[in-house]
C-alpha positions in Angstrom: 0.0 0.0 0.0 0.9 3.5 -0.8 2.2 5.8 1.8 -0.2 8.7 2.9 1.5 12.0 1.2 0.6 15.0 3.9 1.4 18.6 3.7 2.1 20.6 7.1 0.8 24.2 6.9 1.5 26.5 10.2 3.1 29.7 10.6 5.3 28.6 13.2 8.7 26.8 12.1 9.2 24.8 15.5 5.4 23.0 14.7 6.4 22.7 11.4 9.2 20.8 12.3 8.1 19.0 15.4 5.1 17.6 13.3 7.5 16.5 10.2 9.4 14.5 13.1 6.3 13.1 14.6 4.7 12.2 11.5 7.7 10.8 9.9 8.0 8.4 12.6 5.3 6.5 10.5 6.2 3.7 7.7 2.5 4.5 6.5 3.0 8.3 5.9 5.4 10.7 4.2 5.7 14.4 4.8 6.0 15.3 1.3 6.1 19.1 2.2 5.3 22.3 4.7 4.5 26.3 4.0 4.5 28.8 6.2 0.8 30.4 5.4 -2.0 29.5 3.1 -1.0 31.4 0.0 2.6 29.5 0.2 -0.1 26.2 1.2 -1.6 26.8 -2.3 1.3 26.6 -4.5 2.6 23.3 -3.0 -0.9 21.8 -3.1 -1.3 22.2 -6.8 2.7 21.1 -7.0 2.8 18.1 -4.6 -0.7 16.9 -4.6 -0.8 15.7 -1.3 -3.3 13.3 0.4 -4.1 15.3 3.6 -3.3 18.2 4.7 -2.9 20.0 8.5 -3.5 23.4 9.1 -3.3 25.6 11.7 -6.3 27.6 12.3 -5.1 30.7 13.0 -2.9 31.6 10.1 -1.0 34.7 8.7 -1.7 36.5 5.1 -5.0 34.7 5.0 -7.5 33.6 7.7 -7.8 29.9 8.0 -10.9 29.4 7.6 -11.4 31.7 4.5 -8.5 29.5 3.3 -10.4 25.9 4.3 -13.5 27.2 2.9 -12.1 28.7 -0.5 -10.0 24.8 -0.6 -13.2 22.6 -0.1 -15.1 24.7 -2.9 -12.2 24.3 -5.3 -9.9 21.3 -4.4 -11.5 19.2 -2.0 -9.0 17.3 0.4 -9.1 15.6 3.4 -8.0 18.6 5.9 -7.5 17.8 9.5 -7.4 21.0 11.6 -4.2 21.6 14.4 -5.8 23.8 17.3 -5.2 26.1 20.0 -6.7 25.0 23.3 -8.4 28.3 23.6 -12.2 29.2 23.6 -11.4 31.2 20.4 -9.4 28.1 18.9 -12.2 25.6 20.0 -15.2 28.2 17.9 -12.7 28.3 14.9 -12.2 24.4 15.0 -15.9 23.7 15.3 -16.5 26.3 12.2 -13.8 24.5 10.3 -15.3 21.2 10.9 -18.7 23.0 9.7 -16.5 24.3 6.4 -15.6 20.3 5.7 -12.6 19.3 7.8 -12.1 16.2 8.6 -11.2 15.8 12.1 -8.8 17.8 14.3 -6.0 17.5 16.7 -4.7 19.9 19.5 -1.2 22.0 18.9 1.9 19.3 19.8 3.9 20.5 23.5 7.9 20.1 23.1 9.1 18.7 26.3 7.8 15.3 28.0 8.5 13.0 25.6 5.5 10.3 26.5 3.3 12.8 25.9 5.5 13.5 22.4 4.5 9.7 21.7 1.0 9.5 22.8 0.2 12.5 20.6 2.5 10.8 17.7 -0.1 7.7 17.7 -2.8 10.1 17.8 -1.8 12.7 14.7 -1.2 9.9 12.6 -3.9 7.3 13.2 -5.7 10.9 12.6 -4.2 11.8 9.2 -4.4 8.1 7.8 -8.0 7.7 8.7 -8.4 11.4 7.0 -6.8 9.4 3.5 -9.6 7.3 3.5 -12.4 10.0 4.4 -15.2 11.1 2.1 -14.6 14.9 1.4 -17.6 16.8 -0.1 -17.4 19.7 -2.2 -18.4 22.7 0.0 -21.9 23.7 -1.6 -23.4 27.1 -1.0 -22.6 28.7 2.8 -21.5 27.3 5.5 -24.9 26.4 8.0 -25.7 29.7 9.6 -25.8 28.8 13.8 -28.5 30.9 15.0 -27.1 33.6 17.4 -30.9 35.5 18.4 -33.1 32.2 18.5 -35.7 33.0 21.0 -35.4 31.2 24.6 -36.7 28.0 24.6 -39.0 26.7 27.3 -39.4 22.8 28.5 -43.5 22.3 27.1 -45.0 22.5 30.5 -46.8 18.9 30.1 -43.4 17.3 30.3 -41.3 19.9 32.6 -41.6 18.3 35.8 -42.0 14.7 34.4 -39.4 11.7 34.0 -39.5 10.2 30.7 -40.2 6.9 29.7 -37.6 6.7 26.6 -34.1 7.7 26.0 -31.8 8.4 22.9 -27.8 7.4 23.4 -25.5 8.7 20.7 -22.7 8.3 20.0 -19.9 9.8 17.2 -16.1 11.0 16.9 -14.5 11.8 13.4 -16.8 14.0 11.6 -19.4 13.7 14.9 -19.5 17.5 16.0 -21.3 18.3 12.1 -23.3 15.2 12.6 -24.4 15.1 16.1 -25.3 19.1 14.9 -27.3 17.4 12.0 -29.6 15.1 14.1 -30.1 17.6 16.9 -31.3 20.5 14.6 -34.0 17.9 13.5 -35.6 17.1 16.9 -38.6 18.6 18.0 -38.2 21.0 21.7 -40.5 17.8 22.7 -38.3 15.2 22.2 -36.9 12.3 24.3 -34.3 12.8 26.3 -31.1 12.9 24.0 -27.5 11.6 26.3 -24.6 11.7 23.6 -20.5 11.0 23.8 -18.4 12.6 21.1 -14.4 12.2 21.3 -13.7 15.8 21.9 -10.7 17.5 24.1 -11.8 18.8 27.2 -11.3 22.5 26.4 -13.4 22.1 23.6 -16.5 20.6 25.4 -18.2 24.0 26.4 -18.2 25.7 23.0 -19.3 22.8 21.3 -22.2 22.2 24.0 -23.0 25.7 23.6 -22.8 25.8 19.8 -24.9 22.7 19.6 -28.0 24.6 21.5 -28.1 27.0 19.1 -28.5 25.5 16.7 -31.4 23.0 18.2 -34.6 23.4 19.5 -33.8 21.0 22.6 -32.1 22.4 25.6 -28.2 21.2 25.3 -26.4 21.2 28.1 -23.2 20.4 29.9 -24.3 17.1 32.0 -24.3 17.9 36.4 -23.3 14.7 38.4 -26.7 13.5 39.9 -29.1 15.6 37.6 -32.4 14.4 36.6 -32.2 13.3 32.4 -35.7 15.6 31.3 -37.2 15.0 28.1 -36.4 17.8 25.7 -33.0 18.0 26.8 -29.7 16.7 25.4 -26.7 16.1 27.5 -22.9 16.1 27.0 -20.5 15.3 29.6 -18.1 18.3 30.4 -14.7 18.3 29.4 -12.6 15.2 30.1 -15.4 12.9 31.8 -17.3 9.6 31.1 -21.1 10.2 31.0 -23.1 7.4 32.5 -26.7 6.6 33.4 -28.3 5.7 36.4 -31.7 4.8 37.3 -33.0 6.1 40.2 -36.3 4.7 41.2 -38.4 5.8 37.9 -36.0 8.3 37.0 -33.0 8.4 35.1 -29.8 10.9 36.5 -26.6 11.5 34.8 -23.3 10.5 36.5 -20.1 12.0 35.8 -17.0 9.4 36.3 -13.2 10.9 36.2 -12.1 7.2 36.1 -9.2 5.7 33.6 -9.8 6.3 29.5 -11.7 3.7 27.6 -10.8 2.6 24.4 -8.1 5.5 24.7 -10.8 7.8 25.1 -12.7 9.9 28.2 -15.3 10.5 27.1 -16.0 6.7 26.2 -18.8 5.8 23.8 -18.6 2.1 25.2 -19.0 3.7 28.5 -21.8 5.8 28.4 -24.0 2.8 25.8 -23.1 -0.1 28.6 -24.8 2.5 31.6 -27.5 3.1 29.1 -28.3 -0.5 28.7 -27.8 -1.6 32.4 -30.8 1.3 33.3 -32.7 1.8 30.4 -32.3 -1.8 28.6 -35.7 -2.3 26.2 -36.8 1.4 26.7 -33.4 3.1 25.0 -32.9 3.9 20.8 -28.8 4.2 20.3 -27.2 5.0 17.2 -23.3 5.3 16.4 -22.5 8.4 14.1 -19.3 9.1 11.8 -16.1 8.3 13.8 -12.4 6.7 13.5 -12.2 3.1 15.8 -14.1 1.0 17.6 -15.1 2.7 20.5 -19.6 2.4 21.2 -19.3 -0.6 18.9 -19.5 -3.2 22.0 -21.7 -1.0 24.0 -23.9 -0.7 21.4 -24.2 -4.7 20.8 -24.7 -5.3 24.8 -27.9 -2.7 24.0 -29.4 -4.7 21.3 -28.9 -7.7 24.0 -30.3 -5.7 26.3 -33.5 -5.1 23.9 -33.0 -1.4 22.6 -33.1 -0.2 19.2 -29.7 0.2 17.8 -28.6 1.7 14.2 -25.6 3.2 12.9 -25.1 6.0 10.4 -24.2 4.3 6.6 -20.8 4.6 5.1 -21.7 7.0 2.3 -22.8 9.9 4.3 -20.1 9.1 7.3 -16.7 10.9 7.3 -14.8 8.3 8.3 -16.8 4.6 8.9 -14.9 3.6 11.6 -17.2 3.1 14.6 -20.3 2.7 12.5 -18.5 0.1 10.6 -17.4 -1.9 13.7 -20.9 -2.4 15.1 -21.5 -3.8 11.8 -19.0 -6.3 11.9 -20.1 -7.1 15.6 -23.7 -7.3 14.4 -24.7 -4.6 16.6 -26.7 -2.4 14.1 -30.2 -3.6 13.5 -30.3 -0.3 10.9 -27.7 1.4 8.8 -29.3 4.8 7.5 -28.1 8.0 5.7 -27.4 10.4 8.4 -30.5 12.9 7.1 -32.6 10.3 8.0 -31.3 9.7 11.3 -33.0 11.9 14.0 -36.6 10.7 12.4 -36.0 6.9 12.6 -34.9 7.7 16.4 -38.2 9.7 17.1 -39.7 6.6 15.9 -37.8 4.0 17.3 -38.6 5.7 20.5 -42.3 6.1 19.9 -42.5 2.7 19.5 -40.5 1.5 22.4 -42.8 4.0 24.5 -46.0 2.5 22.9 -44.5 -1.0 23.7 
């Protein structure tokens, strides 16, 4: 097999270089070239035809994102995004995922070198699952997120009650557009949405906050102990396993600091085995884009457990890991374009409730 070809673009010279070392490391990739700013990025892309690219988001000479967005209208590539952990560098990332990037990694620390090889594994397990995503032409604008939607209220039939049915999601590579996707379909009305997406822990605010609004459902950082309300959706904050307890007839969220799962925390697996120990028969779960394996175990222990369970379909997935591996385990019982997604839920969980 061919190697991955990947240019490095990033105004600083000591990333530049410290990324060319770390991605070099890999027999499976080969730094074919790196440029200082996106005007320098464009020559060498047209020269070098490179598989992937990286690129910081906060460039010189041109903006990043006018740069990303002018590249997936033109020349669309596989683009994974190198971020700042700041607020600001968490709203660009989220924009540039919004623009057609593929996934993104945080800005490599010189110094302990563990960390140097941890993040090594990451970058390029990143950038060769990026070779084998599906990169769309960027049609039209990017979506608009709603800055003045008006405040939403719980419907006051359901504010004060438990509910009787519960969506799990989970998604990584691709998952902040997707997860965006299926919540801007859902009703203010509609079951109570818990989700995981492989995200870094400065990131998980913004993103929470970005996701309500854009939906009509109330998105929220999860609260250890809090009662899981219909018309809500909850995220666990940054750097945390989400799991679900039932409590009498109600279901709370727990927050869990424990060890990673599946080299993740936030773990997929982890939040779809609570679902299925306290919901069982009364949850819907699906598995959105994402690189690995992680949910795809969780997600066959909720079929077991008699939940509906479907995954998103490799054509409109970003990268089909995840997805893919509940196929293989035989944990999907559906495999749907990802438009159709937040419908088959609402009625996958209309049924369960009517059963």
């Amino acid at each position: 097999m061919s190697r991955c070809r990947v240019l490095i673009v990033d105004d600083s010279a000591v990333v530049r270089q410290l990324l060319t070392e770390l991605l070099g490391q890999d027999p499976g990739i080969e730094v074919v070239g790196t440029a200082a700013d996106p005007l320098l990025a464009r020559e060498k892309i047209k020269r070098l035809n490179p598989d992937v690219l990286t690129l910081d988001v906060e460039m010189p000479r041109m903006d990043g994102l006018a740069f990303l967005e002018n590249l997936m209208r033109l020349r669309p590539m596989p683009v994974i995004m190198v971020s700042s952990l700041t607020e600001r560098g968490a709203d660009v990332t989220l924009q540039a995922m919004a623009l057609g990037a593929v996934d993104f990694v945080t800005k490599p620390k010189a110094g302990v070198a563990q960390g140097l090889a941890d993040y090594a594994v990451e970058i390029a397990g990143k950038v060769k699952a990026a070779a084998r995503a599906r990169v769309r032409p960027l049609a039209g604008a990017a979506p608009v997120v709603r800055l003045d939607a008006a405040p939403r209220v719980a419907p006051v039939a359901t504010r004060f009650r438990t509910t009787d049915r519960l969506i799990a999601i989970g998604a990584s590579a691709g998952g902040t557009e997707a997860i965006r996707v299926v919540l801007e379909a859902m009703p203010p009305d509609a079951p109570a949405i818990v989700l995981t997406q492989h995200i870094p822990a400065s990131f998980s605010r913004p993103f929470v906050e970005r996701l309500d609004r854009c939906s009509q459902m109330l998105v929220r950082e999860a609260r250890d102990g809090e009662m899981i309300l219909p018309g809500h959706a909850y995220l666990p904050p940054g750097d945390h396993h989400l799991r679900v307890i039932r409590d009498g007839a109600r279901w709370r969220c727990k927050l869990d600091a424990g060890p990673p799962v599946n080299r993740h925390r936030p773990a997929v697996d982890v939040l779809f085995r609570s679902v299925a120990e306290a919901a069982a028969g009364n949850a819907v779960a699906a598995i959105l884009t994402g690189m690995g394996d992680d949910g795809a175990r969780g997600l066959l222990e909720l079929r077991q457990a008699g939940a509906a369970t479907l995954v998103q379909d490799e054509a409109t997935s970003v990268v089909w890991g995840m997805p893919g591996a509940a196929v293989k385990l035989g944990a999907a019982q559906e495999t749907l374009p990802l438009d159709a997604i937040a419908g088959r839920l609402l009625e996958l969980a209309g049924a369960n409730a009517a059963a």
